[in-house]
N, CA, C and O atoms as a Tripos MOL2 file, in Angstrom:
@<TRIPOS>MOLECULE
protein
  284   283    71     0     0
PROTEIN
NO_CHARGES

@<TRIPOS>ATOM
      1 N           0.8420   -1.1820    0.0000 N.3       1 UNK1
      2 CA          0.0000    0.0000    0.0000 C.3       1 UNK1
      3 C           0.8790    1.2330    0.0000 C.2       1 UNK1
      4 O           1.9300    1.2700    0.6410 O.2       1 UNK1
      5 N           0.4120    2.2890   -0.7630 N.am      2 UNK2
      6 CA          0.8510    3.6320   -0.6300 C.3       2 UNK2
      7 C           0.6690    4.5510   -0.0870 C.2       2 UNK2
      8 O          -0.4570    5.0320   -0.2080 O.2       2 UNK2
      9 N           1.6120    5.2230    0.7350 N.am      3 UNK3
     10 CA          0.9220    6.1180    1.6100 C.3       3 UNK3
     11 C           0.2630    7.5830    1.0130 C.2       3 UNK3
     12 O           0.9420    8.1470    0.1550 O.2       3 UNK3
     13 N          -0.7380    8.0850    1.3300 N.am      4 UNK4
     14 CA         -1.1570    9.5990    0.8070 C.3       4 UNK4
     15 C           0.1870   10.4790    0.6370 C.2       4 UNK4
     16 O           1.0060   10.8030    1.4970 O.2       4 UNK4
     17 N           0.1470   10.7880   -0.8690 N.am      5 UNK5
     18 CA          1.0870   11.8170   -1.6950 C.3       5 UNK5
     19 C           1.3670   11.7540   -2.7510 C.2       5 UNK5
     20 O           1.1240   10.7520   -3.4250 O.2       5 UNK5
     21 N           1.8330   12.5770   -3.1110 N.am      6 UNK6
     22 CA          2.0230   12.7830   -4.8580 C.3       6 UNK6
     23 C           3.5980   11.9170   -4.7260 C.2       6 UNK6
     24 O           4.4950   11.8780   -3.8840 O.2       6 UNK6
     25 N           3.3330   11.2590   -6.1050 N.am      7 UNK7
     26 CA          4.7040   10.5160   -6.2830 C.3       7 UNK7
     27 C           4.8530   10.3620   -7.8660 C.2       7 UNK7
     28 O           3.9060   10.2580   -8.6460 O.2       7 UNK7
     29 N           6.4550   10.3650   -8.2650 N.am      8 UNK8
     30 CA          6.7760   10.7690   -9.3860 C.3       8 UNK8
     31 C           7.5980    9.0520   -9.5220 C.2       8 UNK8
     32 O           8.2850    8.5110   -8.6560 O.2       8 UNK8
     33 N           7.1020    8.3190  -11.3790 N.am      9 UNK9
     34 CA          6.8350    7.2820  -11.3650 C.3       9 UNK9
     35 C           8.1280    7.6960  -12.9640 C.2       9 UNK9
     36 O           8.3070    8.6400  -13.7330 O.2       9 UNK9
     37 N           8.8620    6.0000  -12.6780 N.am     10 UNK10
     38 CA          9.8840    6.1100  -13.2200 C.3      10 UNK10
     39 C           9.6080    4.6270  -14.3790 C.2      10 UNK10
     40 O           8.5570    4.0900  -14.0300 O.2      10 UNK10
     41 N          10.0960    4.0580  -15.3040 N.am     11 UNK11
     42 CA          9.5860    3.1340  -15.8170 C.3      11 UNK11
     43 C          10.9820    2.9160  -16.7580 C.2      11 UNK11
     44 O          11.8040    3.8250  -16.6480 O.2      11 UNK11
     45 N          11.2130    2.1750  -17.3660 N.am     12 UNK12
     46 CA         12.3940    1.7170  -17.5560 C.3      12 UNK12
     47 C          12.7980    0.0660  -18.0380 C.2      12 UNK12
     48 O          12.5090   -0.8900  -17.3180 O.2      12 UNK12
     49 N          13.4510   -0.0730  -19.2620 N.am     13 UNK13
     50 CA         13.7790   -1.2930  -20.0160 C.3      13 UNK13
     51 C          15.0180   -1.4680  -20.8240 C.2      13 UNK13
     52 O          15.8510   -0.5620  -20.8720 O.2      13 UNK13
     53 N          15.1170   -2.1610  -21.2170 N.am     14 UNK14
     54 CA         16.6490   -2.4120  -21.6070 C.3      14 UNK14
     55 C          16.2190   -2.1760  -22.7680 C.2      14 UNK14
     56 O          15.0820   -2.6180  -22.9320 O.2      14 UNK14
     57 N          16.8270   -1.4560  -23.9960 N.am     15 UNK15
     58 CA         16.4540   -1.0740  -25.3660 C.3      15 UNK15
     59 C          15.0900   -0.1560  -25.6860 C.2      15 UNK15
     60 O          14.4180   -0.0790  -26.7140 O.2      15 UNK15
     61 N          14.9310    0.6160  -24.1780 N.am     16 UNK16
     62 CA         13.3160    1.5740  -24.8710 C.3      16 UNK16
     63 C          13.9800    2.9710  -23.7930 C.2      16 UNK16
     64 O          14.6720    3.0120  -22.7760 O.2      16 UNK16
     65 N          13.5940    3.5680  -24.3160 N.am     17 UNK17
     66 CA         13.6970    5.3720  -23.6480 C.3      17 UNK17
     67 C          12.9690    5.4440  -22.4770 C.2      17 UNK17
     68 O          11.7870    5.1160  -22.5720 O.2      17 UNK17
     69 N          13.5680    5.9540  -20.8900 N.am     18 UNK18
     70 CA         13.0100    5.9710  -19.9550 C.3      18 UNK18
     71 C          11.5590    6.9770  -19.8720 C.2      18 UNK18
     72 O          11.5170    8.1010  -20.3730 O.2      18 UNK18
     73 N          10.6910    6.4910  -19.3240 N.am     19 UNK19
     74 CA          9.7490    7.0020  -19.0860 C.3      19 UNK19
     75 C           9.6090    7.8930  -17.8600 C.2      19 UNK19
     76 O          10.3810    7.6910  -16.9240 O.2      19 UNK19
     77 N           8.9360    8.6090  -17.7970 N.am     20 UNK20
     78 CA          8.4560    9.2880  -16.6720 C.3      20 UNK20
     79 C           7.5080   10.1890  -16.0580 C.2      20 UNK20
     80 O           7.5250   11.3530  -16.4590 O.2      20 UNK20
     81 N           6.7170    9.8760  -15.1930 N.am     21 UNK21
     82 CA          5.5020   10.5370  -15.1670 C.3      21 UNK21
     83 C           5.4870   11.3500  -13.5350 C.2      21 UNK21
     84 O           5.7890   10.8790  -12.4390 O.2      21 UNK21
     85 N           5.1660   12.2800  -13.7850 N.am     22 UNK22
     86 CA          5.5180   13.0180  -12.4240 C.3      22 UNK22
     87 C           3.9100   13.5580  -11.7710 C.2      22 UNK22
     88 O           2.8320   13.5600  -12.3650 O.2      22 UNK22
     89 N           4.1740   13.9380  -10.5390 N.am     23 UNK23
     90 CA          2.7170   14.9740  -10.0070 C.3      23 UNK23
     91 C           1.7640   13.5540   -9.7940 C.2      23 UNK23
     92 O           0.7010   13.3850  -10.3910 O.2      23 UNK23
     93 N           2.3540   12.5770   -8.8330 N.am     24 UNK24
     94 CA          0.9860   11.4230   -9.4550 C.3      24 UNK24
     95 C           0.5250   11.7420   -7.8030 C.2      24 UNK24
     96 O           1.2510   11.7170   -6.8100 O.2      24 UNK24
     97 N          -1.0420   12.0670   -7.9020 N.am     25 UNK25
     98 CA         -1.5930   12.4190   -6.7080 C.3      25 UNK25
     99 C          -2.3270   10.7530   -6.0770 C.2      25 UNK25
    100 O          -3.3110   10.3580   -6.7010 O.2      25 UNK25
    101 N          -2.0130   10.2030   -5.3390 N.am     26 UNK26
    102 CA         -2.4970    9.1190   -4.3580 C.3      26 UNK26
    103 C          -3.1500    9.8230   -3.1750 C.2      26 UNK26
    104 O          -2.5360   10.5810   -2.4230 O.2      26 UNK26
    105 N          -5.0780    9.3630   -3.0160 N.am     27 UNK27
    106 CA         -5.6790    9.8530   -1.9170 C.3      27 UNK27
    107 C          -6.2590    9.3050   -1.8090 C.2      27 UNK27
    108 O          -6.5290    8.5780   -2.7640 O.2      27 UNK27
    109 N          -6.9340    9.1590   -0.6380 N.am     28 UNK28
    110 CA         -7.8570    8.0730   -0.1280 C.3      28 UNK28
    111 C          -8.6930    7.6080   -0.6040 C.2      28 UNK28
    112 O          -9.4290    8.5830   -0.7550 O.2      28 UNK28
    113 N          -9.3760    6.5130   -1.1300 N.am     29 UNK29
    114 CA        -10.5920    5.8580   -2.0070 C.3      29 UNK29
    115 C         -10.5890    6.7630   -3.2160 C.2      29 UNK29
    116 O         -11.7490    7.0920   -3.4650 O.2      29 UNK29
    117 N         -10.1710    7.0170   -3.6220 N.am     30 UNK30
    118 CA        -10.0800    7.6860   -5.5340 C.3      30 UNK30
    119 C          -9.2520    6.6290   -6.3640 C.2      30 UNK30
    120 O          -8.1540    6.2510   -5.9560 O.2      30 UNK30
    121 N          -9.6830    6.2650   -7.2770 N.am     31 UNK31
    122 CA         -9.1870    5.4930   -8.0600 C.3      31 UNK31
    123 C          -8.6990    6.6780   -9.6380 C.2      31 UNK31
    124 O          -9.5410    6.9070  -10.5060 O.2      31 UNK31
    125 N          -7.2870    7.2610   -9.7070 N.am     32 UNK32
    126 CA         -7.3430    8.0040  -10.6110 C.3      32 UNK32
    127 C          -6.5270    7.0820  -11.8300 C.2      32 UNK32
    128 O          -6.2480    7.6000  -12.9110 O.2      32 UNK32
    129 N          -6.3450    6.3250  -11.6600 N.am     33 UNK33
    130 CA         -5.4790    5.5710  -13.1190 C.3      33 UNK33
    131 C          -4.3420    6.6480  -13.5270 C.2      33 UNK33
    132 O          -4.1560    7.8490  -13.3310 O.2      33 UNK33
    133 N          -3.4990    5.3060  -14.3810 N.am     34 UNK34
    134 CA         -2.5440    6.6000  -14.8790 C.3      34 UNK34
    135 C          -2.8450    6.3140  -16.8960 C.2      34 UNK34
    136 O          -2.3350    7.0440  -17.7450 O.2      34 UNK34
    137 N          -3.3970    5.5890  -17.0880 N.am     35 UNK35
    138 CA         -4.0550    5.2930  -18.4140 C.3      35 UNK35
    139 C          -3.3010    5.2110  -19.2880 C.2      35 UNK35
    140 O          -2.3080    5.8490  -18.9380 O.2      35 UNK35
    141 N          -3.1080    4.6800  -20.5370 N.am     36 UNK36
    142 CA         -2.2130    3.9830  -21.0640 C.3      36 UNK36
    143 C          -0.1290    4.9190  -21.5240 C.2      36 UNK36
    144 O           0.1950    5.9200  -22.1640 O.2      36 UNK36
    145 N           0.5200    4.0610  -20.9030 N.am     37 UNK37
    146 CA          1.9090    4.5600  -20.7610 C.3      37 UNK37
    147 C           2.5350    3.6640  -21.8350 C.2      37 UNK37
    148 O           2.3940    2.4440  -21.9140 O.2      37 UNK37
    149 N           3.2340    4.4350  -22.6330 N.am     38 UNK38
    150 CA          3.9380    3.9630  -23.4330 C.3      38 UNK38
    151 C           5.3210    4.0220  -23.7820 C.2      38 UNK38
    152 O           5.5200    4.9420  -24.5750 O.2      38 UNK38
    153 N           6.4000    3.3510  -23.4690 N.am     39 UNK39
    154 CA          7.4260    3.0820  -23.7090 C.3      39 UNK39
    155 C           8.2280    3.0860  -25.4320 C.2      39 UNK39
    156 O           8.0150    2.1530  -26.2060 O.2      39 UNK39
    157 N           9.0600    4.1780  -25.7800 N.am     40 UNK40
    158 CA          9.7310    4.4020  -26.9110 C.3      40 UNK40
    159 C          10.8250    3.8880  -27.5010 C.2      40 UNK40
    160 O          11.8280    4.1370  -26.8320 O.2      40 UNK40
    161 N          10.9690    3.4890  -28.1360 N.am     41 UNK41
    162 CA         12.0700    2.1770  -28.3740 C.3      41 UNK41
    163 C          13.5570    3.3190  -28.4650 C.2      41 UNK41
    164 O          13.7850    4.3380  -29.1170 O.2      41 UNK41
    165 N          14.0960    2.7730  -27.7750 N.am     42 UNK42
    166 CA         15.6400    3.7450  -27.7340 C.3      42 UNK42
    167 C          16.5890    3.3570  -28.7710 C.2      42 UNK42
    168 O          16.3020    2.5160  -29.6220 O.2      42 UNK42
    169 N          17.5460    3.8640  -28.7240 N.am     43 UNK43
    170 CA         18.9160    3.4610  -29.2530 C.3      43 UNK43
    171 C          19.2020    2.3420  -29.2260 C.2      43 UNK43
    172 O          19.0990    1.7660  -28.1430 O.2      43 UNK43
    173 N          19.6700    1.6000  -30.3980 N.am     44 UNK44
    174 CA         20.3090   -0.3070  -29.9680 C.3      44 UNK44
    175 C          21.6970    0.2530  -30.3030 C.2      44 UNK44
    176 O          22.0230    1.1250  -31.1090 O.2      44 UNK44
    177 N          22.3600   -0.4270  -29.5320 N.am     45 UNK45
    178 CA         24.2260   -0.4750  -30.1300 C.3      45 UNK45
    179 C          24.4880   -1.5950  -30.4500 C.2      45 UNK45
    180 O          24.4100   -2.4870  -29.6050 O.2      45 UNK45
    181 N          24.7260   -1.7660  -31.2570 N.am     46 UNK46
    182 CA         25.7210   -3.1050  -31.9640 C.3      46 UNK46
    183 C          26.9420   -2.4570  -32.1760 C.2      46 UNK46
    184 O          27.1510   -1.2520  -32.3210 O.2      46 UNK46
    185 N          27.9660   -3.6910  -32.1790 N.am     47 UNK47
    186 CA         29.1300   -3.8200  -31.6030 C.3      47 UNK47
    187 C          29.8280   -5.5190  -32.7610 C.2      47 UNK47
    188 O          29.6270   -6.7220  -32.6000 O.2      47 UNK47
    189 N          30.7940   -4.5990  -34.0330 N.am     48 UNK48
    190 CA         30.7690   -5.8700  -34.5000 C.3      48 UNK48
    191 C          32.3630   -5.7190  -34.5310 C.2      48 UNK48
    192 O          32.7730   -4.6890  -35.0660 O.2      48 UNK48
    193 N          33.5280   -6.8140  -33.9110 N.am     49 UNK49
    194 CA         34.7760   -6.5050  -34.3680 C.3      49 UNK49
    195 C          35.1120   -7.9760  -35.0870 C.2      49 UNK49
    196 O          34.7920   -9.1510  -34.9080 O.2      49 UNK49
    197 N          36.1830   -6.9940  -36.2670 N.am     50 UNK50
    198 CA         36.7520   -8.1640  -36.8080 C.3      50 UNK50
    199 C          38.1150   -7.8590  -36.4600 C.2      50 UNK50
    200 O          38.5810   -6.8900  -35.8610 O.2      50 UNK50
    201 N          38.6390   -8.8380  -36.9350 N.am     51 UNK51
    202 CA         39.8070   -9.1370  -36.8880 C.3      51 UNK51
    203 C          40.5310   -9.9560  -37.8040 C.2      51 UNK51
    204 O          40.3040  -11.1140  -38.1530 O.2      51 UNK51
    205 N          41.6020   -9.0300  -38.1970 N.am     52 UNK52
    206 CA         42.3940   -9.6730  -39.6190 C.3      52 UNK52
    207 C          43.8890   -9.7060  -39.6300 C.2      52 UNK52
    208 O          44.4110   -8.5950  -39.7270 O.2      52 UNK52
    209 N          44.6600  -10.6920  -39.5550 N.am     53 UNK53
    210 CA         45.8000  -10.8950  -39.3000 C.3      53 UNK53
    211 C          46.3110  -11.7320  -40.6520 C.2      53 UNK53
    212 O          45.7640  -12.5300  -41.4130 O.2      53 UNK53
    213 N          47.8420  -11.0520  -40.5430 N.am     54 UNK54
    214 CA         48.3860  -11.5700  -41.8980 C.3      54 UNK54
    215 C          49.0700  -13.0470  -41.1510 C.2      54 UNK54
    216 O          49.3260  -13.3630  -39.9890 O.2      54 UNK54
    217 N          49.2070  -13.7580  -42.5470 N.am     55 UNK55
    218 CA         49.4690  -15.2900  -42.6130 C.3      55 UNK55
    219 C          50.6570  -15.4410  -41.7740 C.2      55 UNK55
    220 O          51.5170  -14.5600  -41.7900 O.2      55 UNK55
    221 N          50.7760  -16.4440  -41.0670 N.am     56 UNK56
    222 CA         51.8420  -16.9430  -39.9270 C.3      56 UNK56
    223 C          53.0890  -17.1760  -40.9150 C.2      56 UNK56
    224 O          52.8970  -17.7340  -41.9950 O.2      56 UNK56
    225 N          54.3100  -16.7630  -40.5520 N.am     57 UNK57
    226 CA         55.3140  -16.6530  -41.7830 C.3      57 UNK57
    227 C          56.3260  -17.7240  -40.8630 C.2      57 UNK57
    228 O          55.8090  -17.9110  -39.7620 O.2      57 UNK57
    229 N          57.3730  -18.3240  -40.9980 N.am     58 UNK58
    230 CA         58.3480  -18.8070  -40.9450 C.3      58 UNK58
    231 C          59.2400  -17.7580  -40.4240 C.2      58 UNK58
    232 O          59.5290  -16.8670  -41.2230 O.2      58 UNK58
    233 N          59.6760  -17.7010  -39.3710 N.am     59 UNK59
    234 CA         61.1090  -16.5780  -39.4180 C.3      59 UNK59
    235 C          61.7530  -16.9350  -38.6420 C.2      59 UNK59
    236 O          62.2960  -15.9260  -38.1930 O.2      59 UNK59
    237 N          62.2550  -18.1630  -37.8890 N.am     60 UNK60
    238 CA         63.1330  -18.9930  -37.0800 C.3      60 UNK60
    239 C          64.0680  -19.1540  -38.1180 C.2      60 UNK60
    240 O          65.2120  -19.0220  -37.6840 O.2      60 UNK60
    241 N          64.0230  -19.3760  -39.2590 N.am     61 UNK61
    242 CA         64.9920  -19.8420  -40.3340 C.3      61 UNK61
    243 C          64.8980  -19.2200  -41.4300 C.2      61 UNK61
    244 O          63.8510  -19.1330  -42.0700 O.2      61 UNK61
    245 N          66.0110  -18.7110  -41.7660 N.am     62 UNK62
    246 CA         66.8940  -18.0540  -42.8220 C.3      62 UNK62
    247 C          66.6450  -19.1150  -43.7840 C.2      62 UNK62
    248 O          66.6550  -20.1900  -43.1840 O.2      62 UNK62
    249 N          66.3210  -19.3330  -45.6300 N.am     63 UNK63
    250 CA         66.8500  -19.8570  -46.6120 C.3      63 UNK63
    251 C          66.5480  -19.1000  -47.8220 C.2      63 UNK63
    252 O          65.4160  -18.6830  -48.0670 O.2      63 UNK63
    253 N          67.7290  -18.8910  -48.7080 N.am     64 UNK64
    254 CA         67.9040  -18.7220  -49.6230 C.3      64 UNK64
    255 C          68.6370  -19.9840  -50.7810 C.2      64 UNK64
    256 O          69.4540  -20.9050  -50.7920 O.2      64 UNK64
    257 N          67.6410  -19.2170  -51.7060 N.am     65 UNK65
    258 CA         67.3980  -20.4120  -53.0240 C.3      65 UNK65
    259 C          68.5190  -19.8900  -53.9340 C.2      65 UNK65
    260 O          69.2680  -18.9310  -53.7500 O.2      65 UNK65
    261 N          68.4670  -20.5780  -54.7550 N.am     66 UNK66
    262 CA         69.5690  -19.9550  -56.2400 C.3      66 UNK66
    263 C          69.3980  -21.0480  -57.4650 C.2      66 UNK66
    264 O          69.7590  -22.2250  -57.4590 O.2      66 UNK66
    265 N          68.9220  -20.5150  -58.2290 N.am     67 UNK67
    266 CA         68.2690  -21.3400  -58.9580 C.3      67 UNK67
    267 C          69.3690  -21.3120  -60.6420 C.2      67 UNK67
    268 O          69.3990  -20.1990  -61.1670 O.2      67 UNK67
    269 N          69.9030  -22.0550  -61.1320 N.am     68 UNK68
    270 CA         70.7060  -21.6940  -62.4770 C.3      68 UNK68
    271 C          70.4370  -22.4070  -63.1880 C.2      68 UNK68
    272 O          70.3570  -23.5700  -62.7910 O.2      68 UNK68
    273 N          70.1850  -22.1460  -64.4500 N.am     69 UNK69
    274 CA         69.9020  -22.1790  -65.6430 C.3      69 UNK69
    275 C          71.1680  -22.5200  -67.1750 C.2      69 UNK69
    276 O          71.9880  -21.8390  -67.7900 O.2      69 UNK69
    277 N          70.7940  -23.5960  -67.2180 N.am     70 UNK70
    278 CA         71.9570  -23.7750  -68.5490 C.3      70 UNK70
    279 C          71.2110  -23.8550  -69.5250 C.2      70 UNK70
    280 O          70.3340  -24.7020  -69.6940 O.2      70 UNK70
    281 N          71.6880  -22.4330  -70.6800 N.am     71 UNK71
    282 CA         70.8390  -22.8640  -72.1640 C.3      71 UNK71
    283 C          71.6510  -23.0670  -72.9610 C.2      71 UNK71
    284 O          71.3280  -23.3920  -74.1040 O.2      71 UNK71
@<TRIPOS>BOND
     1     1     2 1
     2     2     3 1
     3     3     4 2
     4     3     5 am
     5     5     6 1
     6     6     7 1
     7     7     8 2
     8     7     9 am
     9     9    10 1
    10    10    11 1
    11    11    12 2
    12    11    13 am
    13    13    14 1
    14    14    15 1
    15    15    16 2
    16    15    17 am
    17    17    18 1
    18    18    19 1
    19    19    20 2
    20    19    21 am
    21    21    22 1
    22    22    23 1
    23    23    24 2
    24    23    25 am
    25    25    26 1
    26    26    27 1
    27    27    28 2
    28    27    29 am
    29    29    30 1
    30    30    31 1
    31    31    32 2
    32    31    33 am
    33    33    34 1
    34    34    35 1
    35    35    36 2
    36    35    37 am
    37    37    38 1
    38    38    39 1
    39    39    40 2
    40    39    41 am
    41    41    42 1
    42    42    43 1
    43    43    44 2
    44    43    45 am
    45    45    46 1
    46    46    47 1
    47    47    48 2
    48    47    49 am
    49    49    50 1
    50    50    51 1
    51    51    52 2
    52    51    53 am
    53    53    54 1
    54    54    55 1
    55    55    56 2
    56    55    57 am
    57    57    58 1
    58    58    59 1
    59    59    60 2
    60    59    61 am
    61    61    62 1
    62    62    63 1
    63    63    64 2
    64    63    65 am
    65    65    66 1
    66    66    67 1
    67    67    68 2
    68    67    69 am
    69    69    70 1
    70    70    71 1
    71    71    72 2
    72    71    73 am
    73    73    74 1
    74    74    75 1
    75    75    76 2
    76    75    77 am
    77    77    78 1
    78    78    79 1
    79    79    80 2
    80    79    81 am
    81    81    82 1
    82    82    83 1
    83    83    84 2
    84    83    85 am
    85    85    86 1
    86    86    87 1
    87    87    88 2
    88    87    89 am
    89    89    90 1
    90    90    91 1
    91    91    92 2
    92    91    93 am
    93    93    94 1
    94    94    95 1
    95    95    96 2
    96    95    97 am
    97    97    98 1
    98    98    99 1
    99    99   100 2
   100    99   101 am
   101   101   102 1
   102   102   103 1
   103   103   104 2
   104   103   105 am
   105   105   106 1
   106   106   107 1
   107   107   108 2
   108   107   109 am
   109   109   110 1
   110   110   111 1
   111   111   112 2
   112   111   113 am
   113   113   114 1
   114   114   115 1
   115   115   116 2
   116   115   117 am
   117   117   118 1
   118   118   119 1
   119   119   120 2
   120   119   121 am
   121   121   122 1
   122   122   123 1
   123   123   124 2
   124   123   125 am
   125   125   126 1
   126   126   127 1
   127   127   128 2
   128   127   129 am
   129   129   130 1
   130   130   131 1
   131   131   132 2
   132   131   133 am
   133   133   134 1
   134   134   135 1
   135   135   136 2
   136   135   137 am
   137   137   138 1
   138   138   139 1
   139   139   140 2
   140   139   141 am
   141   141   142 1
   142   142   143 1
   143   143   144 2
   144   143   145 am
   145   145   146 1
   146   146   147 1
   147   147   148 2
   148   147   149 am
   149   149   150 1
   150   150   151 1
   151   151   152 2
   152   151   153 am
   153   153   154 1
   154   154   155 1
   155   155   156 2
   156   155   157 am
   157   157   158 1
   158   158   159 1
   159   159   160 2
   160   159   161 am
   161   161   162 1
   162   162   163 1
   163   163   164 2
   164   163   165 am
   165   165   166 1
   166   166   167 1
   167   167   168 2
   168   167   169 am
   169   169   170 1
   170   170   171 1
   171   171   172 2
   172   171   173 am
   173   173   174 1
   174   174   175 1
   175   175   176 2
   176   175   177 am
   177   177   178 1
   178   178   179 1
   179   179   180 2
   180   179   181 am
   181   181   182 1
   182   182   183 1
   183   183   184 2
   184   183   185 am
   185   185   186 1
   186   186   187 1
   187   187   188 2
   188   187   189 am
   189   189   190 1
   190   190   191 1
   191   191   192 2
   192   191   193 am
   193   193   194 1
   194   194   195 1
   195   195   196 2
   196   195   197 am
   197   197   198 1
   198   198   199 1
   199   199   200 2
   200   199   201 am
   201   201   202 1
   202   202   203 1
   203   203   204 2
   204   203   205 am
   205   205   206 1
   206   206   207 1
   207   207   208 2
   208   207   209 am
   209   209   210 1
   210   210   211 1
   211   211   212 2
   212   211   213 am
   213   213   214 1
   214   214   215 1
   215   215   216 2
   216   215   217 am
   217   217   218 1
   218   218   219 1
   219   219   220 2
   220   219   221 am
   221   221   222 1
   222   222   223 1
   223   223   224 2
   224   223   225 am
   225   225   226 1
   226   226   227 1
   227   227   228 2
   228   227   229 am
   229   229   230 1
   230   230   231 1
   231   231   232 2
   232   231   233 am
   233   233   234 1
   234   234   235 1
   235   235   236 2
   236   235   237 am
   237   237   238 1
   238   238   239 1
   239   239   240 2
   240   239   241 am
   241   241   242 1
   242   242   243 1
   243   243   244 2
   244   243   245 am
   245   245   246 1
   246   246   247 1
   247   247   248 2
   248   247   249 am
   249   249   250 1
   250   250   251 1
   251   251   252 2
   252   251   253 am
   253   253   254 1
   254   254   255 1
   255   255   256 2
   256   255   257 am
   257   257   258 1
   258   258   259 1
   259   259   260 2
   260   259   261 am
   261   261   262 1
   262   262   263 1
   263   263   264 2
   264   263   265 am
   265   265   266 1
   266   266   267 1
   267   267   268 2
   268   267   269 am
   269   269   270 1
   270   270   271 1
   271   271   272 2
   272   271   273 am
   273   273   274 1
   274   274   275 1
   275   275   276 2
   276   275   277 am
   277   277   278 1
   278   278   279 1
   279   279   280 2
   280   279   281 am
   281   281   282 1
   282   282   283 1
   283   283   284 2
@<TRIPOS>SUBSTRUCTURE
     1 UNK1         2 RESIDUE 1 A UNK
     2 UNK2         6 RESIDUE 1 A UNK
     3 UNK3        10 RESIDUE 1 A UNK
     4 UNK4        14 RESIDUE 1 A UNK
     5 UNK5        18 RESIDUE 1 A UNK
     6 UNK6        22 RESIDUE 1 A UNK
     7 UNK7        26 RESIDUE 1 A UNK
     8 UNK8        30 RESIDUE 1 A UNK
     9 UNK9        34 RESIDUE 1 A UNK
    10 UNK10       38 RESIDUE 1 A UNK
    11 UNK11       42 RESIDUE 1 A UNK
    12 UNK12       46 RESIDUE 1 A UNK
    13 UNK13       50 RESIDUE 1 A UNK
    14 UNK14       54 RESIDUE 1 A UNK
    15 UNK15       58 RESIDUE 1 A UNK
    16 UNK16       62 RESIDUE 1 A UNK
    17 UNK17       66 RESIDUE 1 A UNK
    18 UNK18       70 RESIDUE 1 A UNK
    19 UNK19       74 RESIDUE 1 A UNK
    20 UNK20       78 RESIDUE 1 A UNK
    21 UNK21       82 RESIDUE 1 A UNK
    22 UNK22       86 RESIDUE 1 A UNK
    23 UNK23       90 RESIDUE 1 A UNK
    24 UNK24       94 RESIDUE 1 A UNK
    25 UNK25       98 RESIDUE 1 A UNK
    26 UNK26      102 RESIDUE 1 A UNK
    27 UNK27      106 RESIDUE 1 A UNK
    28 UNK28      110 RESIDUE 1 A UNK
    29 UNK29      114 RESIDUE 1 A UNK
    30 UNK30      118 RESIDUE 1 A UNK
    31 UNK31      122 RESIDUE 1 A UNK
    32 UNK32      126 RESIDUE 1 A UNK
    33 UNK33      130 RESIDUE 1 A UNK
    34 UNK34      134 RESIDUE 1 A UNK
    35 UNK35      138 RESIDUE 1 A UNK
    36 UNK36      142 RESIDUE 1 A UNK
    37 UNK37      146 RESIDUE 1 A UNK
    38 UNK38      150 RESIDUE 1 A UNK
    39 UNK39      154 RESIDUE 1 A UNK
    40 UNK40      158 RESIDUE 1 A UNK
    41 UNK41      162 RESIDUE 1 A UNK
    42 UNK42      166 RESIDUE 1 A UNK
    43 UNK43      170 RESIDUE 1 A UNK
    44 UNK44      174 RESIDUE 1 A UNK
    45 UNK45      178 RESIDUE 1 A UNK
    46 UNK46      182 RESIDUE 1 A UNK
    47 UNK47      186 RESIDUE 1 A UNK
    48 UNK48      190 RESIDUE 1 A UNK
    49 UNK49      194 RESIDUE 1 A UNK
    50 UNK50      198 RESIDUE 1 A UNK
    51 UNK51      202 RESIDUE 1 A UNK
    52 UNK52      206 RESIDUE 1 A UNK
    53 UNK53      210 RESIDUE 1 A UNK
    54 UNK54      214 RESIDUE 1 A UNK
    55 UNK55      218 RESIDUE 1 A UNK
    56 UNK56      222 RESIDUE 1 A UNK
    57 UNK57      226 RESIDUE 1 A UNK
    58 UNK58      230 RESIDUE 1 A UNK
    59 UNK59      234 RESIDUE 1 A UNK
    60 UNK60      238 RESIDUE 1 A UNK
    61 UNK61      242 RESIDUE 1 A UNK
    62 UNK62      246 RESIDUE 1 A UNK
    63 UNK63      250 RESIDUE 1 A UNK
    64 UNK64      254 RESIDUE 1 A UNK
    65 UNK65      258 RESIDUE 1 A UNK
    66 UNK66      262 RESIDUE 1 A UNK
    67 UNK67      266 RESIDUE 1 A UNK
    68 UNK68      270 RESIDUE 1 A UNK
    69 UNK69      274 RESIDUE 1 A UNK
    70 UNK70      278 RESIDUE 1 A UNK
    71 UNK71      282 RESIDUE 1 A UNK
């Protein structure tokens, strides 16, 4: 139960724009509704990494070729 007073109403979701409704008067036997509240779809972040690396090379060892040719 709530006690008699105005209270300011916060609403809130993962991927929608916070809501907020303020001045909400609670008094004894009155039924005032707060009637339909609607939640705004926010910002999404995506988040894509790649990653690109050049080919694993050999470099523990030195070789050179020499290639000759008789015509």
């Amino acid at each position: 139960m709530l006690s008699i007073g105005t209270y300011r109403l916060e609403i809130s979701k993962t991927g929608f724009n916070k809501t907020i409704v303020d001045d909400i008067q609670v008094t004894l036997g009155a039924d005032r509704g707060l009637g339909s509240i609607t939640l705004q779809v926010g910002e999404v972040a995506t988040t894509v990494e790649v990653n690109s690396g050049l080919p694993l090379m050999e470099t523990s060892e030195a070789q050179v070729t020499n290639a000759f040719f008789n015509f």
